[in-house]
VEXDREN-2710 file (C-alpha; in Angstrom, 1 decimal):
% VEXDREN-2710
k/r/px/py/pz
1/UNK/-153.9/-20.3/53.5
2/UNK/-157.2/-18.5/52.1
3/UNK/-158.9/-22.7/53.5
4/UNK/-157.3/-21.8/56.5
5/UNK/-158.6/-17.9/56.8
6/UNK/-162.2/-19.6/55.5
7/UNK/-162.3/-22.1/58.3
8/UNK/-161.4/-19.2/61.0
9/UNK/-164.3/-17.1/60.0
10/UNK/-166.3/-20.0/60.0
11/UNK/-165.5/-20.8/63.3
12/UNK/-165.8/-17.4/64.5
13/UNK/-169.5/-17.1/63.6
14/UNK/-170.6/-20.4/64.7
15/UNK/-168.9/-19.1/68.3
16/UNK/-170.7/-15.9/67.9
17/UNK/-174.1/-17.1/66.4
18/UNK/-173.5/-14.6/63.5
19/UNK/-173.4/-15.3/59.4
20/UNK/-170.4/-14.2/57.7
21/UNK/-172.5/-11.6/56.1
22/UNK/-174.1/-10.8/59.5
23/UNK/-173.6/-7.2/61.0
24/UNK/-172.4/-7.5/64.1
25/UNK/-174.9/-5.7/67.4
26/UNK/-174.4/-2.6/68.9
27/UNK/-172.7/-2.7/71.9
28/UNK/-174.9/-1.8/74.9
29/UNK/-173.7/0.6/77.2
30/UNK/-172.0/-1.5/79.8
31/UNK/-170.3/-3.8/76.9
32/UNK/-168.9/-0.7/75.3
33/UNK/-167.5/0.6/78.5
34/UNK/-165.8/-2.7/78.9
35/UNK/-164.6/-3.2/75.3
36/UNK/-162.8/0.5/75.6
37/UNK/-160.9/-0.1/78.9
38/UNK/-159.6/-3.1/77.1
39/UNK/-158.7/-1.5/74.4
40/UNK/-157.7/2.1/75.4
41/UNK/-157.2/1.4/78.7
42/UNK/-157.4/4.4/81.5
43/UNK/-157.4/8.2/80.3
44/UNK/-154.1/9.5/80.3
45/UNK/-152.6/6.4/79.1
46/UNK/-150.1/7.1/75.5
47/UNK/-151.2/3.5/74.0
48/UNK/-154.2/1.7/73.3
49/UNK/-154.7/-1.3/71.4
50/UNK/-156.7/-1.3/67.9
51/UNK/-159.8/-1.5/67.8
52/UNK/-161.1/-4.9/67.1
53/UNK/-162.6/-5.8/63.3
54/UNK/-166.4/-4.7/62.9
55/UNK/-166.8/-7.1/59.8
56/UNK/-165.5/-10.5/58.8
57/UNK/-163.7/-9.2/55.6
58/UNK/-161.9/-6.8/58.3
59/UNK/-161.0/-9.1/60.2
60/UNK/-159.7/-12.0/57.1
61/UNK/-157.8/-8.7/56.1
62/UNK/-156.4/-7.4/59.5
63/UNK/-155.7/-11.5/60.2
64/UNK/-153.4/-11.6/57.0
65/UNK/-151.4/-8.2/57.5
66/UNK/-150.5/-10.3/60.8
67/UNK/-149.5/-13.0/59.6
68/UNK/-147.3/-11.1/57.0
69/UNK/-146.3/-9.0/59.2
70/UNK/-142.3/-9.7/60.3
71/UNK/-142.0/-11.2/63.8
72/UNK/-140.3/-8.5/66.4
73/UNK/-137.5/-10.5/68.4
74/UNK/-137.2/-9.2/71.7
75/UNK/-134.2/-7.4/71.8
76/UNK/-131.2/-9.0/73.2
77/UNK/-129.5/-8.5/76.2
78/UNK/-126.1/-6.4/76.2
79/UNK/-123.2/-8.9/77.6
80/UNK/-121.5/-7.2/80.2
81/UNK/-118.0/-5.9/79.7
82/UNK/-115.7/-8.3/81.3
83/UNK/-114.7/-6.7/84.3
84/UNK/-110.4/-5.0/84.2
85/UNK/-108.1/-7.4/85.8
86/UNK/-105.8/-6.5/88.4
87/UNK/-102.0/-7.3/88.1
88/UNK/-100.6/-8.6/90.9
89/UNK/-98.8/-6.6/93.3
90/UNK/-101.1/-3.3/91.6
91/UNK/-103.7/-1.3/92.9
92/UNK/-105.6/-1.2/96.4
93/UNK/-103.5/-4.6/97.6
94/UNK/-99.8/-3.4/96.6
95/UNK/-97.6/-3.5/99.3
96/UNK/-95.1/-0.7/99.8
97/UNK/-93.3/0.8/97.0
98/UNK/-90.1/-0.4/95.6
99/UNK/-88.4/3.2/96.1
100/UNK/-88.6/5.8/98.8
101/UNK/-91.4/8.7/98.1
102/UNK/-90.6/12.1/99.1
103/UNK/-87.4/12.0/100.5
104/UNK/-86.8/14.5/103.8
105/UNK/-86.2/17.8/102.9
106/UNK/-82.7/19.4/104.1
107/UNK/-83.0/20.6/107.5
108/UNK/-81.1/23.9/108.8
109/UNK/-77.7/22.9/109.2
110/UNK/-77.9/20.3/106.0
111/UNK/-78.4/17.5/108.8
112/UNK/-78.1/14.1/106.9
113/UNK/-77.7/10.3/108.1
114/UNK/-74.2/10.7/108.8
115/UNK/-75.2/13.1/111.5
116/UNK/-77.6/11.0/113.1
117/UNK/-75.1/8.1/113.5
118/UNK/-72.0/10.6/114.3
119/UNK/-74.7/11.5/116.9
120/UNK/-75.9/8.4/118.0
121/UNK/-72.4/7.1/118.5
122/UNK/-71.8/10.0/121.5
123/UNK/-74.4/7.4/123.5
124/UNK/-72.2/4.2/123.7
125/UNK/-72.6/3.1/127.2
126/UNK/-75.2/5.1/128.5
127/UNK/-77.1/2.5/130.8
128/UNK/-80.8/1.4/129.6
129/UNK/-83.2/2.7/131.8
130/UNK/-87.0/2.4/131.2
131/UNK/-88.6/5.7/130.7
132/UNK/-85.6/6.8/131.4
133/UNK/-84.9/10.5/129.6
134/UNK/-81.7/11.7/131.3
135/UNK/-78.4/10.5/129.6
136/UNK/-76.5/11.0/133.1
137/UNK/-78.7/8.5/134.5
138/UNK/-80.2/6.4/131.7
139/UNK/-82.4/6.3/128.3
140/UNK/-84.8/3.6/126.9
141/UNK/-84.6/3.3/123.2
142/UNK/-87.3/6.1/122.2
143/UNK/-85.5/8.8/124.7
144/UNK/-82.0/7.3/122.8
145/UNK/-83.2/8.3/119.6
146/UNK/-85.5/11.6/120.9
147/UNK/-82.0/12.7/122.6
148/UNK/-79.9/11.9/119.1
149/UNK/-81.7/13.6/117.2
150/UNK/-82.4/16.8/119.5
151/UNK/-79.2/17.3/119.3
152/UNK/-78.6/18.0/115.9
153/UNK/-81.9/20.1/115.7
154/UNK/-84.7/17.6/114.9
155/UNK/-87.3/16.9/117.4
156/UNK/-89.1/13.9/117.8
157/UNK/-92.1/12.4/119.3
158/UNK/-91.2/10.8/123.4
159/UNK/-92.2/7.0/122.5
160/UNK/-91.7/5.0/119.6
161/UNK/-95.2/4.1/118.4
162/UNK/-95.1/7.9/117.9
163/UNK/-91.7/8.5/116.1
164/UNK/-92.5/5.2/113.8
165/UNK/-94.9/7.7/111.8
166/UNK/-92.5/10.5/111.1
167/UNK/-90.4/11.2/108.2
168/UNK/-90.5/9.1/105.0
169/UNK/-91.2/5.5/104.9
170/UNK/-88.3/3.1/103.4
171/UNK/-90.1/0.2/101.7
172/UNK/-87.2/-2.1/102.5
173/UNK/-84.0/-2.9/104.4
174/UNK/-82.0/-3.2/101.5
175/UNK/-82.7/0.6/101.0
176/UNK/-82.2/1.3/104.3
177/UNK/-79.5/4.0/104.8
178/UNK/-77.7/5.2/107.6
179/UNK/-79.5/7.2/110.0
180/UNK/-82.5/5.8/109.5
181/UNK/-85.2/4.7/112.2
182/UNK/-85.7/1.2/112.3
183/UNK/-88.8/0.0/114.8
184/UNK/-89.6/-3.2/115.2
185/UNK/-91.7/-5.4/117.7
186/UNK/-95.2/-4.1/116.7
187/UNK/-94.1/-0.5/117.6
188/UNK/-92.0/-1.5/120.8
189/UNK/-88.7/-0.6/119.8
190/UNK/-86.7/0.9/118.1
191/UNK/-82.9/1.6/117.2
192/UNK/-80.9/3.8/114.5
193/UNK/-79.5/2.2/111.2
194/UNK/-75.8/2.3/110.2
195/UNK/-75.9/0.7/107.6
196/UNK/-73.7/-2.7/107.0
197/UNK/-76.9/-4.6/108.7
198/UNK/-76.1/-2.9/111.6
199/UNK/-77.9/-0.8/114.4
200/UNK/-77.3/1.1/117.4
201/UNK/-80.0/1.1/120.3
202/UNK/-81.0/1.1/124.2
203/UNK/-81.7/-2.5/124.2
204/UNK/-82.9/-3.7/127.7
205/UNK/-82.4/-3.4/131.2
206/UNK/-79.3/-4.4/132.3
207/UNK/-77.7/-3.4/129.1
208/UNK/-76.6/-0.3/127.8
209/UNK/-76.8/1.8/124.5
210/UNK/-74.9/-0.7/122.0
211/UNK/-74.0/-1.6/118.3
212/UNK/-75.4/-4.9/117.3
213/UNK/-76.0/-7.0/113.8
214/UNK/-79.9/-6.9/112.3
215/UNK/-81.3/-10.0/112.7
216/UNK/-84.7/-8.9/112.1
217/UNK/-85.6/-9.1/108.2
218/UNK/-88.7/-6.9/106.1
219/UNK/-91.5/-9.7/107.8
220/UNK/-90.7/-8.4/111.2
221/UNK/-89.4/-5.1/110.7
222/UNK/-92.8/-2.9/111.3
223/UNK/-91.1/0.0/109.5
224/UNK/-88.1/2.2/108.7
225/UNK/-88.3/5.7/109.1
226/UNK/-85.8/8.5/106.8
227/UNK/-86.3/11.8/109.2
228/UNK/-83.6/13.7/107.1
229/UNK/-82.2/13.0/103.7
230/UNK/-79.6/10.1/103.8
231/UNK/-77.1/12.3/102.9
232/UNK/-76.9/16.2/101.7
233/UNK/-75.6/17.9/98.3
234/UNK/-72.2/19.0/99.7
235/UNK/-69.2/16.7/99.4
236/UNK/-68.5/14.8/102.7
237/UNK/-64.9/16.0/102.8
238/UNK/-65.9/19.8/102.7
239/UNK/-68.7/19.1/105.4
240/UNK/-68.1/19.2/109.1
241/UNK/-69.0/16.2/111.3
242/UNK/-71.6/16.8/114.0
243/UNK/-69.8/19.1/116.8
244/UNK/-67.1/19.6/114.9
245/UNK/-67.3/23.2/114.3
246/UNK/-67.6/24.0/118.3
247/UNK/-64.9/21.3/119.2
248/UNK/-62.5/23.1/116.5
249/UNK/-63.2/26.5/118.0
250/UNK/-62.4/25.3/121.4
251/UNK/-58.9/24.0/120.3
252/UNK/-58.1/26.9/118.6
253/UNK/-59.1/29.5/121.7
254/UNK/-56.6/27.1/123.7
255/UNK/-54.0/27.0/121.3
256/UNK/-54.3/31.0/121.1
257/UNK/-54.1/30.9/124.7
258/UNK/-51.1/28.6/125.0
259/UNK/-49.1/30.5/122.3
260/UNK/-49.6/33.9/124.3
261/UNK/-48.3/32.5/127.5
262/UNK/-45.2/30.9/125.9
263/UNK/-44.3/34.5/124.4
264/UNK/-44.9/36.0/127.8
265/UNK/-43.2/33.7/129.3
266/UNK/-40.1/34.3/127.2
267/UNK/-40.7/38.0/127.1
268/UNK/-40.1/38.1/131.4
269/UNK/-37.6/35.4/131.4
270/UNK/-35.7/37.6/128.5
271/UNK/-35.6/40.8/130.3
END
C-alpha cells in the first residue's frame, strides 16, 4: 500500500513539475477565484467541498483516511406496499345489496302492501288507454299505479321513469313483496307485485288492467320499488282492508234505516 501511495505522489509531481518536497505556487488571482467556486461553490450555498492538500504528506495522509474510510451505499429504495385487494362483489363495483335499506316508514293510515294490492285489485278491467288518466275511460300503466296509490293516500310521480326512483330499492325479486313497484323495459313500464310471481298492470292497448305470471327475471327487471312498508305492526285480523271502514258504515246506516221502517211499519199496521 505505502508502494502504491509512493508511486501516486510520484506521479503527481512529475504531472505537476514539482519535487515531493516542493512547495506548491501561490495561486494567482484568477486561479484562486476558479479553485473556490469549485470548491465552495456560489455564496449562500450550505456545502463546499474540502479544500484540496497544500503538501504531499497532506495529501498521502488525506489519500489514506479515504481509503479507510467505510464506503456509503446509497440508500435503498422503500418497496411499495402491495396495494389492498378487493373481494369480489365489494366496494365501488358491488351490485345491489342483498337486503332492503331503509324500509318505508308507516304512512297515516298504517298503509302497507296489502293495501296497495286490495287497491290495485278495484282496477280489473279498466281498458288501457295511453296517457290515459281517467279510470271511466282508461289508464296506461303509470296512471294505474299513480291512481292506486292516490287512493290510499300516497302520491306518486305521472310516468314511470319518475315513480321507478321513489321509495326504497328491493335488490331482488325473491324479496319482492306485495305491493311493491316493479318497472321493467328500461323505465317503460311498470306493474304492482302480488307476490306468488305475480303482477297486476295496464298492459297495452287493446287490453285491459290484468293479473298475469312474471316472466321477467333480476337481468331484465330495471328495478323494484317498496313505497310503503310491506306490511305494518298490527295483526292483519285486527286491521281493516282498504275501504272497509266507509263500506261498513254504509251497511250499517242502511241496516239502521231498514230496521226503523219495519218497526214503523208494524207500529201503523198494529193500530
Amino acid at each position: 500500500m505505502a508502494s502504491r501511495i509512493g508511486a501516486i505522489q510520484g506521479t503527481l509531481a512529475r504531472v505537476s513539475g514539482t519535487t515531493a518536497t516542493a512547495r506548491p505556487e501561490p495561486l494567482s488571482a484568477g486561479t484562486a477565484s476558479a479553485a473556490s467556486m469549485y470548491a465552495g461553490g456560489s455564496a449562500g450555498t450550505t456545502s463546499a467541498l474540502p479544500a484540496a492538500p497544500s503538501t504531499p504528506a497532506a495529501f498521502t495522509q488525506a489519500l489514506q483516511e479515504a481509503m479507510a474510510a467505510p464506503a456509503v451505499l446509497a440508500p435503498k429504495t422503500a418497496t411499495p406496499a402491495p396495494a389492498p385487494s378487493i373481494a369480489p362483489g365489494t366496494g365501488a363495483a358491488a351490485g345491489k345489496p342483498d337486503a332492503v335499506r331503509n324500509e318505508p316508514k308507516a304512512t297515516k293510515g298504517d298503509v302497507d302492501g296489502s293495501d296497495v294490492v286490495a287497491a290495485a285489485k278495484k282496477y280489473l278491467g279498466v281498458p288501457y288507454v295511453w296517457g290515459g288518466n281517467n279510470p271511466k275511460i282508461g289508464l296506461d300503466c303509470s296512471s294505474f299505479v299513480q291512481h292506486t296509490f292516490r287512493d290510499l293516500g300516497v302520491e306518486l310521480p305521472r310516468v314511470a321513469r319518475q315513480q321507478a326512483k321513489e321509495g326504497t330499492e328491493v335488490p331482488s325479486l325473491s324479496q319482492a313483496k306485495p305491493g311493491d313497484l316493479i318497472v321493467t323495459r328500461g323505465g317503460g313500464h311498470i306493474g304492482i307485485y302480488l307476490g306468488d310471481n305475480k303482477m297486476i298492470h295496464a298492459p297495452r292497448p287493446g287490453e285491459s288492467v290484468s293479473i298475469r305470471k312474471l316472466f321477467e327475471t333480476d337481468a331484465t327487471i330495471m328495478t323494484i320499488r317498496r313505497i310503503v312498508p310491506s306490511e305494518t305492526s298490527a295483526p292483519a285480523a285486527a286491521k281493516p282492508a282498504a275501504g272497509a271502514t266507509k263500506e261498513t258504515a254504509i251497511e250499517q246506516a242502511e241496516l239502521t234505516a231498514a230496521v226503523q221502517r219495519a218497526l214503523f211499519s208494524t207500529a201503523v199496521n198494529g193500530a
